[in-house]
C-alpha positions as MATLAB code, in Angstrom:
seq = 'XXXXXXXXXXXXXXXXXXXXXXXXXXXXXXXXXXXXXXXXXXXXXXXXXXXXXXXXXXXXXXXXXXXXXXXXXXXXXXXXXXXXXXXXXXXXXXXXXXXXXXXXXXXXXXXXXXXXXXXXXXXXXXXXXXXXXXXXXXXXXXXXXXXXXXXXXXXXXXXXXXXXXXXXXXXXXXXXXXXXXXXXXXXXXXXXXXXXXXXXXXXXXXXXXXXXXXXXXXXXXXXXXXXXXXXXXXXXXXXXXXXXXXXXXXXXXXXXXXXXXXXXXXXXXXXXXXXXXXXXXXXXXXXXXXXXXXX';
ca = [
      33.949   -6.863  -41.336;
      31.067   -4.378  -42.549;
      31.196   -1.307  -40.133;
      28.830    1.576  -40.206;
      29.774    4.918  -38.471;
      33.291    3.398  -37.517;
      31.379    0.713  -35.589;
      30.789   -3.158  -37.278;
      27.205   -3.745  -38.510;
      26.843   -6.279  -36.360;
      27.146   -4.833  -33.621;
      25.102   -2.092  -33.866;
      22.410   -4.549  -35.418;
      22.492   -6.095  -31.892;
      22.077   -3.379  -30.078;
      19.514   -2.330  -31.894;
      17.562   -5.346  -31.432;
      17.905   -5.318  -27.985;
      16.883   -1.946  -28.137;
      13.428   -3.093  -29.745;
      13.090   -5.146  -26.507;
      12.932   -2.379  -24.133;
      11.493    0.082  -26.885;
       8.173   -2.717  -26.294;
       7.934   -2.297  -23.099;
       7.882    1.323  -22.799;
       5.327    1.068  -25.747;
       3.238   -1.151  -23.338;
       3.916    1.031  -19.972;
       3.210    4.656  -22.095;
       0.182    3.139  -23.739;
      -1.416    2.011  -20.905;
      -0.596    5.831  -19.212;
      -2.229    7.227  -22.601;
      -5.265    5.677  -22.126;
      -5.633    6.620  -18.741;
      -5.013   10.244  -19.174;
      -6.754   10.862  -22.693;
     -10.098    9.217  -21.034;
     -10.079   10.524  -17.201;
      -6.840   13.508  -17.526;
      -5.432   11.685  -14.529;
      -1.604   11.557  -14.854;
      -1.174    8.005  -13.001;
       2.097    8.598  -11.774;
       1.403    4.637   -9.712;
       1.692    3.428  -13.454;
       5.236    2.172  -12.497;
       3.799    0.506   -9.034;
       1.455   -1.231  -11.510;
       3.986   -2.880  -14.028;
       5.989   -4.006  -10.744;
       2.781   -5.470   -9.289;
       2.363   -7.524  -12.538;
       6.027   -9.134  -12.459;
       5.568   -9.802   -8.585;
       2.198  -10.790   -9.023;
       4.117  -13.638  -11.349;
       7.252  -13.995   -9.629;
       4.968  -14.951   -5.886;
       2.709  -17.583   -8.023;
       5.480  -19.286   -8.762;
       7.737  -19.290   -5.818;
       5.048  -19.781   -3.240;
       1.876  -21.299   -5.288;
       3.308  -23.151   -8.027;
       1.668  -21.808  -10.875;
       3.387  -21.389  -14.249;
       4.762  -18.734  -16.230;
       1.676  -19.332  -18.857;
      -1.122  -19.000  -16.226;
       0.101  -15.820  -14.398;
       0.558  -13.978  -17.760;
      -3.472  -13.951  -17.483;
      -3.552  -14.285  -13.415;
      -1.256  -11.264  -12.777;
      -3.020   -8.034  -15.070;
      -6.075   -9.186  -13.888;
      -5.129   -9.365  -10.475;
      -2.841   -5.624  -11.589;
      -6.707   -4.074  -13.222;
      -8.907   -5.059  -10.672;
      -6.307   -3.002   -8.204;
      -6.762   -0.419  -10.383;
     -10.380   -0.626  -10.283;
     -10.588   -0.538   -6.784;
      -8.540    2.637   -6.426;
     -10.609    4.590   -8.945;
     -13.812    3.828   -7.230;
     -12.448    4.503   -3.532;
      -9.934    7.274   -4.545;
      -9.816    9.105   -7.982;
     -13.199    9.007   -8.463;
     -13.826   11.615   -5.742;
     -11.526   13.927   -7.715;
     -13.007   14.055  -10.473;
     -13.351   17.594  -11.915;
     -10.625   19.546   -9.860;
      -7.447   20.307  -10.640;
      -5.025   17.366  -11.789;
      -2.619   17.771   -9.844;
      -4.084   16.465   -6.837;
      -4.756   13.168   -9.295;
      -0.704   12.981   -9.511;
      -0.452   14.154   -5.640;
      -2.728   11.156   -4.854;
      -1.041    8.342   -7.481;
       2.932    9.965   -6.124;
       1.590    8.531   -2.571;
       0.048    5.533   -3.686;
       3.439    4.313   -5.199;
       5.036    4.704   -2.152;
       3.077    3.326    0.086;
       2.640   -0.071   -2.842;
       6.284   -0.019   -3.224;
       7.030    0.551    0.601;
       4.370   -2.579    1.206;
       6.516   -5.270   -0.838;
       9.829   -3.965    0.432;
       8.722   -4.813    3.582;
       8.219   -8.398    2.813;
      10.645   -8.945    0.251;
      13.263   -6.476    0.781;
      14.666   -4.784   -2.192;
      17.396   -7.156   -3.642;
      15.862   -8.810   -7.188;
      15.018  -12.168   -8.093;
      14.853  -14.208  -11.179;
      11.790  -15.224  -12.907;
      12.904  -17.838  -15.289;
      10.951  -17.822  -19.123;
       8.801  -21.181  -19.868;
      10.545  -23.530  -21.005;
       9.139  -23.475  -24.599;
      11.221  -20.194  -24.827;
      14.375  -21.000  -23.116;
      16.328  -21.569  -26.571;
      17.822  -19.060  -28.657;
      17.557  -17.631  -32.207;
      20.898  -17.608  -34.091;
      20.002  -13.928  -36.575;
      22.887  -14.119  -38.006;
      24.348  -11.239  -36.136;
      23.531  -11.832  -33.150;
      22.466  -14.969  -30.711;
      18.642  -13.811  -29.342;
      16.894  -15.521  -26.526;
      13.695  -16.743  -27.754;
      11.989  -15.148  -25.129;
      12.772  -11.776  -26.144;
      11.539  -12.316  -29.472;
       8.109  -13.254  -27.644;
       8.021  -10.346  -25.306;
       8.406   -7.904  -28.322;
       5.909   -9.912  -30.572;
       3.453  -10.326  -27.382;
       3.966   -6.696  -26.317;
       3.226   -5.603  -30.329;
      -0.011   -7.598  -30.272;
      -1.118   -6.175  -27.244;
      -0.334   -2.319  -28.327;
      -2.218   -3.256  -31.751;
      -5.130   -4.262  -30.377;
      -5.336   -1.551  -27.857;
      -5.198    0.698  -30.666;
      -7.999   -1.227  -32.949;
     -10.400   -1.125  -29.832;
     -10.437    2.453  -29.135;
      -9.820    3.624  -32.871;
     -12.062    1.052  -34.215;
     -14.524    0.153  -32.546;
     -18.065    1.386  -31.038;
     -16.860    1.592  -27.400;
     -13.973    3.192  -28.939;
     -15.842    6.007  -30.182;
     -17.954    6.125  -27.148;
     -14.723    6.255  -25.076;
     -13.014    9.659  -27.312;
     -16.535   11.130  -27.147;
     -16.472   11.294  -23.507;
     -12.752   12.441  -23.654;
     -14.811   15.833  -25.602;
     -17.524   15.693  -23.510;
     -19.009   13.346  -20.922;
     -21.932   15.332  -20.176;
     -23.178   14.658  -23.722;
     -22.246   10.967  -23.663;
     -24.296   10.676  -20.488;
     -27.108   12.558  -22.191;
     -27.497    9.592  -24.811;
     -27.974    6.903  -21.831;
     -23.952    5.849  -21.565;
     -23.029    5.391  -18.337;
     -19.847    7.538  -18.179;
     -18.320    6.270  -14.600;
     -18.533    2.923  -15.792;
     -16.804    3.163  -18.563;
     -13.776    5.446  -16.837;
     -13.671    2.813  -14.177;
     -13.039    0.128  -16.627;
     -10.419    2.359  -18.555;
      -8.657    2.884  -15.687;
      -8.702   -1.129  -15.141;
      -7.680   -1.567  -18.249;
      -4.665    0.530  -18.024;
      -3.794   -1.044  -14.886;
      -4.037   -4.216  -16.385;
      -1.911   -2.977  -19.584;
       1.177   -2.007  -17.108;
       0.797   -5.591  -15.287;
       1.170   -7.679  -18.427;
       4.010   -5.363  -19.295;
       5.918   -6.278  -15.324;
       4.873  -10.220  -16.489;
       6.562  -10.169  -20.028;
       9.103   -8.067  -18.299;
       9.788  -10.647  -16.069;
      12.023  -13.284  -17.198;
      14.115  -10.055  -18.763;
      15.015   -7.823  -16.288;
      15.428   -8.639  -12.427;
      12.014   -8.942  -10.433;
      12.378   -6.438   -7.409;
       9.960   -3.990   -5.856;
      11.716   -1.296   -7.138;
      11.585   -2.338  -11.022;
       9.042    0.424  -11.601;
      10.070    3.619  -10.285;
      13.483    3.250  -12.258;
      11.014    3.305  -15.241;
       8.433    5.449  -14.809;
      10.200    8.819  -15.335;
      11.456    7.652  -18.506;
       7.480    6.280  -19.603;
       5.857    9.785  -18.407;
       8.920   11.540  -20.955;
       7.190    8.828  -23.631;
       3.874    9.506  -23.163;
       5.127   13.602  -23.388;
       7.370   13.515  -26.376;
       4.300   11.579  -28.445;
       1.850   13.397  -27.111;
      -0.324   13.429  -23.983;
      -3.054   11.514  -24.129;
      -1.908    9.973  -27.533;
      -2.857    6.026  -28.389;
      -0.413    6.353  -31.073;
       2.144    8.478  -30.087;
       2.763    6.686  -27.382;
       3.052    3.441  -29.672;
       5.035    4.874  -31.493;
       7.645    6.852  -29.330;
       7.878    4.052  -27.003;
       9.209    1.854  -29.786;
      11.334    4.773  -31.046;
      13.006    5.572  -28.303;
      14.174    2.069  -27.729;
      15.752    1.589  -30.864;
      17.322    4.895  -30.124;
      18.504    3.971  -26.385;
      20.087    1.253  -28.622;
      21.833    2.866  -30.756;
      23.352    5.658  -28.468;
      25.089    2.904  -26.213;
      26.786    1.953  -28.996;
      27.677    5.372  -30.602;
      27.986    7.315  -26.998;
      27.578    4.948  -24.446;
      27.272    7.720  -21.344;
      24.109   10.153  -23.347;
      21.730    6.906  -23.536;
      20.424    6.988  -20.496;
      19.455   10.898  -20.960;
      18.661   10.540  -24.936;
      14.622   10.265  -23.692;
      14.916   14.266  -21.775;
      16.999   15.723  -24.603;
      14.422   14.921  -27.380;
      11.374   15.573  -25.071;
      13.469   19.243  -24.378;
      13.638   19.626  -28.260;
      10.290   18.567  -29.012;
       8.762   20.840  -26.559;
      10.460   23.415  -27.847;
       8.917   23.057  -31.081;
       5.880   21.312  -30.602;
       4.561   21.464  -27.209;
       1.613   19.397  -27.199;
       3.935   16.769  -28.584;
       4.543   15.178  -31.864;
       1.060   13.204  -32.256;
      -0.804   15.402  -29.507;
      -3.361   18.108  -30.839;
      -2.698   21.558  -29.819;
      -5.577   23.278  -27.887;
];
């Protein structure tokens, strides 16, 4: 058998593709934090609140309304953004233009009193969320057996960072979303209504972190506690590529998931701390990250 480091190909192949799996979903869950703070310089520490509200959202339709796996991935961000929506316009909005940390103060409370609200009515053991069927086989790769639902979440969650990137890169609201990131004054001054569009950003993003709990899902164990185990990790993301950073935080997200891979295979105990070394060593020598622009 082929080995590679003292370890068979194989092997590390799988882990690696697993590692693309989660690497996804941080992509998803930092992209969505991006956007919010390059656009508003909030740092939405409810981000995590919001991808758990997406696979609960998903998980309840099922269990207690009967709808498919198909309908809530549609059903559930929208349900996720229009939270988010309503909490800029009754909370964040009033902050606007003071010191950010009473944006995080605010967010840091709001996640505990979401995640203290569906503890209380569905405790904190985790439930499964089964894929559709149409993605209940598996892939033989040749080394390794894949679950055609993973392969799904990764090309879904891909599509999803991709066109998040072509709208604000590309596009005319794009460029009317990084003007006002420069200077909203002067995008008001032209006739754009500013508020609006932060208001829908902040939806947006909301709704980015829900479809990331939905295609999260079937993968990892629904509970009202999925997101706070992730959102430390996502916020180290967001810093290592960047703050504020469309495409660093595409980009590390995916990153660090291949490398979360690979370290449980070559030193099982450092993967779950891989994500703070790098951000340490990046900070170090570029501290406003490795896509971010310094000031």
């Amino acid at each position: 058998m082929t080995e590679l480091f003292g370890f068979p190909v194989p092997l590390l192949l799988g882990q690696l593709m697993l590692g693309l799996v989660n690497g996804a979903f941080y992509a998803m869950l930092s992209l969505g934090l991006a956007v919010i703070f390059g656009l508003m310089d909030v740092v939405n520490f409810a981000h995590g609140a919001f991808f758990m509200m997406g696979a609960m959202f998903a998980w309840i339709g099922g269990q207690y309304f009967h709808i498919g796996y198909w309908p809530m991935l549609a059903i559930a961000p929208l349900l996720v953004g229009l939270i988010g929506i309503a909490i800029e316009r009754s909370m964040l909005r009033r902050l606007r233009g003071i010191d950010p940390i009473y944006g995080l103060l605010l967010t840091f409370g709001l996640t505990l009193l979401i995640e203290g609200l569906f503890r209380s009515f569905f405790g904190v053991a985790g439930a499964p969320y089964n894929p559709p069927d149409a993605l209940s086989s598996t892939l033989d790769l040749g080394f390794m057996y894949l679950p055609s639902y993973y392969a799904f979440a990764v090309v879904a969650s891909l599509a999803a960072c991709l066109g998040t990137w072509l709208l604000i890169e590309r596009t005319k609201l794009g460029a009317y979303l990084r003007a006002g990131t420069e200077n909203p004054a002067l995008v008001q001054a032209f006739g754009i209504n500013f508020p609006l569009l932060t208001m829908l950003t902040f939806g947006f993003g909301s709704a980015l972190a829900g479809l990331a709990g939905v295609l999260a899902a079937p993968v990892i164990q629904v509970s009202p506690l999925m997101g706070s185990n992730l959102i430390i990790v996502v916020f180290a993301i967001v810093v290592i590529g960047g703050m504020g950073s469309v495409l660093g935080a595409i980009v590390t997200g995916l990153a660090l998931g291949l490398v979360e891979g690979l370290a449980k295979v070559l030193y099982a105990p450092i993967s779950t701390t891989v994500v703070f070394i790098l951000m340490a060593v990046v900070l170090t020598v570029r501290p406003a990250g490795l896509f971010g622009r310094e000031k």
